[in-house]
C-alpha positions as CSV (number, residue, x, y, z in Angstrom):
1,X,151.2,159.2,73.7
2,X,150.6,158.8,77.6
3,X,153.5,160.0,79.9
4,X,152.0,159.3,82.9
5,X,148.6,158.6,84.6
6,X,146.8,158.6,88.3
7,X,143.5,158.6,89.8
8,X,141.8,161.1,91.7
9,X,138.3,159.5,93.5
10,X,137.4,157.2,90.6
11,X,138.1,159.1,87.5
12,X,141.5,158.1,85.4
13,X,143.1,160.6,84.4
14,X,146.1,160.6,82.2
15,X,148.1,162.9,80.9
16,X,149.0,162.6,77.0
17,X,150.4,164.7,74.6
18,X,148.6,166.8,71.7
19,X,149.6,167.9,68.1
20,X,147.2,170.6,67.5
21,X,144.9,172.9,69.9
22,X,143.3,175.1,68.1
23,X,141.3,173.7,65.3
24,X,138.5,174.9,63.1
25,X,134.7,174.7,64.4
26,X,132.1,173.5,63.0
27,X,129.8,175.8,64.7
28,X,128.5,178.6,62.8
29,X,129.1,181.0,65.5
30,X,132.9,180.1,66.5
31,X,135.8,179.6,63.8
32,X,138.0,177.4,66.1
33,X,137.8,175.2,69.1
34,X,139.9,174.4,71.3
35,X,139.3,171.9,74.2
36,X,142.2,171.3,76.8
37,X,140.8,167.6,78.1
38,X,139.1,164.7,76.2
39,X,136.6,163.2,78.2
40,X,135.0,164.5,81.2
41,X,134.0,164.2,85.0
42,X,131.1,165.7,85.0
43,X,129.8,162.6,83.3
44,X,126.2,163.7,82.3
45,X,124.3,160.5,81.3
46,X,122.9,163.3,78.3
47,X,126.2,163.9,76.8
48,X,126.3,164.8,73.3
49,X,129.9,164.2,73.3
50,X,130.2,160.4,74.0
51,X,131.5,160.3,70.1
52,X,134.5,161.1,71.7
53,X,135.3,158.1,73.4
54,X,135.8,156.5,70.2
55,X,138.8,158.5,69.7
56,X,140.2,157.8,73.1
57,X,141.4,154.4,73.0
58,X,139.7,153.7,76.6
59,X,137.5,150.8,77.4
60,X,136.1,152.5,80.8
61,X,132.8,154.0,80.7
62,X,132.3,157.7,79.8
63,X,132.6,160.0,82.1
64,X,134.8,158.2,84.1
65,X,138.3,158.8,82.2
66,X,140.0,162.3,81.6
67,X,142.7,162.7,79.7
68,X,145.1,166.0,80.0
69,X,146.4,167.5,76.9
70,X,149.9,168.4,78.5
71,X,151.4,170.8,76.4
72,X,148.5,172.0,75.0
73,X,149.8,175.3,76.0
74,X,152.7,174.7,74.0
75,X,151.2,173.7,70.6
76,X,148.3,176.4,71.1
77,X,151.2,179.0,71.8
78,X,152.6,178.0,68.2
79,X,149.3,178.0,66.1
80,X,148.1,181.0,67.2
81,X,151.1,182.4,64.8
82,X,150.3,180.8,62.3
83,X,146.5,181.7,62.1
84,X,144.0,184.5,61.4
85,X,142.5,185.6,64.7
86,X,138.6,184.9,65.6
87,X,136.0,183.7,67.4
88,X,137.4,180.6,69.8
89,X,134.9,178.1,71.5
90,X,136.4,176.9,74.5
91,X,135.2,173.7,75.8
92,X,132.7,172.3,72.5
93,X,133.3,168.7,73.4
94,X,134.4,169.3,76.9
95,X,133.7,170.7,79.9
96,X,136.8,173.3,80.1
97,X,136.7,173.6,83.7
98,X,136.1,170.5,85.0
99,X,138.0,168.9,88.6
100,X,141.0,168.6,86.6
101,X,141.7,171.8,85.8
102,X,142.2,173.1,89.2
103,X,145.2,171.1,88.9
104,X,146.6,171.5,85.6
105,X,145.2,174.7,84.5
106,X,145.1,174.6,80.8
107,X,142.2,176.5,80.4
108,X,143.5,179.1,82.2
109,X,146.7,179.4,80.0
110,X,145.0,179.0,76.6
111,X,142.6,181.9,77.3
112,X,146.2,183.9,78.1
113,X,148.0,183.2,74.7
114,X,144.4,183.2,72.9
115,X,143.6,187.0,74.5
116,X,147.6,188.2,73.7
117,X,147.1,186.7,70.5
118,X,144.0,188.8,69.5
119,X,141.5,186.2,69.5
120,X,137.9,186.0,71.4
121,X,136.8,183.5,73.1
122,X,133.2,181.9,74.1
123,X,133.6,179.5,77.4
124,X,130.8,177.3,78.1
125,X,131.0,175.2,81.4
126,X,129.1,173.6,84.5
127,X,131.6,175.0,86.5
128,X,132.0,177.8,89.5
129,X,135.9,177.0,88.8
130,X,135.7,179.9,85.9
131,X,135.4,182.2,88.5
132,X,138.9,181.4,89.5
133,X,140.2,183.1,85.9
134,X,138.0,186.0,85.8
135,X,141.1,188.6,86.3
136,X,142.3,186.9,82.5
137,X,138.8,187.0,81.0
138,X,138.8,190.8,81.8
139,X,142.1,190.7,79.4
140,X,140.2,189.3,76.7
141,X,138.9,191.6,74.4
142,X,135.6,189.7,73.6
143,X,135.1,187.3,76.1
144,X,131.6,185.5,76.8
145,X,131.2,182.9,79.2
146,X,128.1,180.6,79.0
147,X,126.9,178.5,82.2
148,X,124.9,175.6,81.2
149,X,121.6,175.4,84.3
150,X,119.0,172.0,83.8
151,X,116.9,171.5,86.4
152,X,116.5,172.9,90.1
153,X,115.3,169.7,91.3
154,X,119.0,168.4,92.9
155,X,117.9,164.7,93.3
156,X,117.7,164.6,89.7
157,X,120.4,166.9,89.0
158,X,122.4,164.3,90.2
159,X,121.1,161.6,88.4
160,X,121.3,163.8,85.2
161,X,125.1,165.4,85.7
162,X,126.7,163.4,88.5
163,X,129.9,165.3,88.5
164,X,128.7,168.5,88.0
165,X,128.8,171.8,90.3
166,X,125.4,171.8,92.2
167,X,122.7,174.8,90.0
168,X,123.2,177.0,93.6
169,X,127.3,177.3,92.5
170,X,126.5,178.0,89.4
171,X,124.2,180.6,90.0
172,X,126.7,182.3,92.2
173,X,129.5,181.7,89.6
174,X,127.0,183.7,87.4
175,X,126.6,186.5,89.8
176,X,130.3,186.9,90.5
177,X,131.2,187.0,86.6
178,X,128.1,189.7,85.7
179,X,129.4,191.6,88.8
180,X,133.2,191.4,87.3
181,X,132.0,193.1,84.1
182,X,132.3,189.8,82.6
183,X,129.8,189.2,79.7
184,X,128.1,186.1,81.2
185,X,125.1,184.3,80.1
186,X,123.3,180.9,80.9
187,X,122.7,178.4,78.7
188,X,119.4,176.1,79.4
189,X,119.9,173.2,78.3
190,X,119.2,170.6,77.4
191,X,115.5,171.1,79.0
192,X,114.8,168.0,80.5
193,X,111.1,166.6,80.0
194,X,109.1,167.0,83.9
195,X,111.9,168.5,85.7
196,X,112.6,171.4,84.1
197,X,110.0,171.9,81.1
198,X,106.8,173.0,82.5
199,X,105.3,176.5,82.9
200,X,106.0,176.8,87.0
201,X,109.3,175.0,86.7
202,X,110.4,177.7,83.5
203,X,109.5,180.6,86.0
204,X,111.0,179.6,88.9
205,X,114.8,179.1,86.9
206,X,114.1,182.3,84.9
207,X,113.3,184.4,87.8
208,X,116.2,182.7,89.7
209,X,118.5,183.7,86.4
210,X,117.4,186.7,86.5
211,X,118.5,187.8,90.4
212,X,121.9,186.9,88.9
213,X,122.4,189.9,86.5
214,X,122.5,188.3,83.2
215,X,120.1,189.0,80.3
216,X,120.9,186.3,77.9
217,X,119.5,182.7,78.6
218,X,120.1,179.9,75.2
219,X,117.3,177.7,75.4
220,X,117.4,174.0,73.8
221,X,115.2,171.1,74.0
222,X,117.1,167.3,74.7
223,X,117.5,166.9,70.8
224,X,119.8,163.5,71.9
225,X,116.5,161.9,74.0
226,X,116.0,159.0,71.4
227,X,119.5,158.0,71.9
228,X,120.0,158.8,75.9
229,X,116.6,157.3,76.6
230,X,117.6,153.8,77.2
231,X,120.6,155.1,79.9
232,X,117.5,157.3,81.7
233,X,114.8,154.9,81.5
234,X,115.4,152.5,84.5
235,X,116.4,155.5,87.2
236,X,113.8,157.3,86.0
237,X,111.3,154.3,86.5
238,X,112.8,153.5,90.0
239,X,113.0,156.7,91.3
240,X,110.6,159.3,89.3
241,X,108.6,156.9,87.7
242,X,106.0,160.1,87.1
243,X,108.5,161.4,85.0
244,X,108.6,158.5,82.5
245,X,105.3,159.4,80.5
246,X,106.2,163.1,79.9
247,X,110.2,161.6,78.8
248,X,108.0,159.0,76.3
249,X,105.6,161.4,75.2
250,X,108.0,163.9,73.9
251,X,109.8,160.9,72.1
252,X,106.7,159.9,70.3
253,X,105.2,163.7,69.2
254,X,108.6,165.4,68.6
255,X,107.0,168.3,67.0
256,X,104.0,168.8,69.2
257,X,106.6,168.7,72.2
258,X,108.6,171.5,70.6
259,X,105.5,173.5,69.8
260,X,104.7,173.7,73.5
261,X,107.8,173.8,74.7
262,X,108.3,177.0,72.3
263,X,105.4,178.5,74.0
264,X,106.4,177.7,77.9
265,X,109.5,179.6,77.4
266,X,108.1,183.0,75.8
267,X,105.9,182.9,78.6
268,X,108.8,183.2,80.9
269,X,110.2,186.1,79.0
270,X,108.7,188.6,81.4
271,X,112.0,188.4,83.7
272,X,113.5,191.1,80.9
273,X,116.1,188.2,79.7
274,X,117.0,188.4,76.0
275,X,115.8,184.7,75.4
276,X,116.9,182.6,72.0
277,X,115.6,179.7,71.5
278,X,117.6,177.0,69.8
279,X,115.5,174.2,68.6
């Protein structure tokens, strides 16, 4: 239920109440999840998470409603008693440190209780903000904090992830967190047909990657295009419309765009990062 609400710019947020925090993943890697907002600022037009707003109860466009799980803290606090500790994704359908948090700081007091509890914790974000809790990551006993990069072309950047940190912040947030003894690694994706899939534009973001200090990139290929097509289409045709043959090409030959794909990014292993590709 909603105790109160206000809007900072032109995103609602509300803050509401939660009965559980910590639930179970359905990620092979993680056994919970927990995720401190439901919705997000960031509003990337390629959101895998839209599903979300089904559960919401808002009419207003994604990425343009946040609401704040209160006393997450709280409920998170309790479960953790209650449960076996493991391996805790923090942010799966959320961007856990998104504008909101530098008010409300759940993120910051779920990683506490989750590190005195025993647990470890993956954090994956767009965000510099993480750098802000790096003293209580270095509590953590297995703490891993993954920073998603998509293109280094800005103007589409912004298109792409309006809300989001610019890839410059993100670098440095990298930097600071490798520097901090922080196990840190970026997370490419998803690769973004034109603007960040071909051989020059792979280098250039792997050898900037690599200035940061971190060895491990994730690599994965925009396995929602079919569906996020139709929202991309008409800025790409107004703005980039030399981008729109590569974005319909890897529609129509899935697997012949994956193949290549595949090969572009061994090629840009030579930077000594421990690359996995996902799809």
């Amino acid at each position: 239920m909603t105790s109160s609400s206000r809007r900072f710019s032109d995103i609602l947020i509300q803050k509401r109440t939660c009965k559980s925090a910590l639930v179970r993943s359905r990620i092979s890697v993680l056994d919970y999840a927990v995720n401190p907002y439901l919705g997000c600022a960031h509003g990337c037009v390629y959101c895998y998470a839209t599903f979300m707003a089904r559960y919401s109860g808002h009419s207003e466009p994604w990425g343009s409603f946040v609401d704040v799980k209160a006393n997450l803290p709280e409920v998170l606090a309790q479960e953790v008693r209650r449960r076996k500790p493991g391996r805790v994704g923090i942010g799966t359908v959320c961007d856990p440190y998104q504008p909101a948090e530098a008010n409300y700081g759940l993120t910051r007091s779920a990683l506490g209780i989750l590190g005195k509890a025993g647990f470890s914790v993956s954090v994956a974000t767009k965000s510099d903000l993480v750098t802000r809790d790096i003293d209580v990551l270095q509590d953590v006993q297995d703490a891993t904090v993954e920073i998603t990069v998509t293109t280094l072309d800005e103007n589409a950047a912004r298109f792409f992830e309006p809300g989001a940190p610019s890839m410059d912040k993100r670098f440095e947030a990298m930097e600071r967190l490798v520097k901090a003894g922080v196990r840190t690694g970026a997370f490419f994706g998803p690769v973004l047909p034109f603007f960040s899939d071909r051989a020059d534009k792979v280098e250039q973001l792997f050898e900037k990657l690599s200035r940061t200090g971190v060895r491990r990139v994730l690599v994965d290929r925009f396995n929602y295009l079919r569906s996020k097509y139709p929202l991309i289409q008409g800025w790409l045709r107004a703005n980039r419309p030399e981008a729109v043959p590569h974005f319909e090409k890897a529609l129509r030959q899935p697997g012949w765009y994956r193949q290549r794909l595949g090969e572009t990014i061994l090629g840009a292993r030579k930077y000594g990062l421990d690359c996995r590709v996902l799809f």
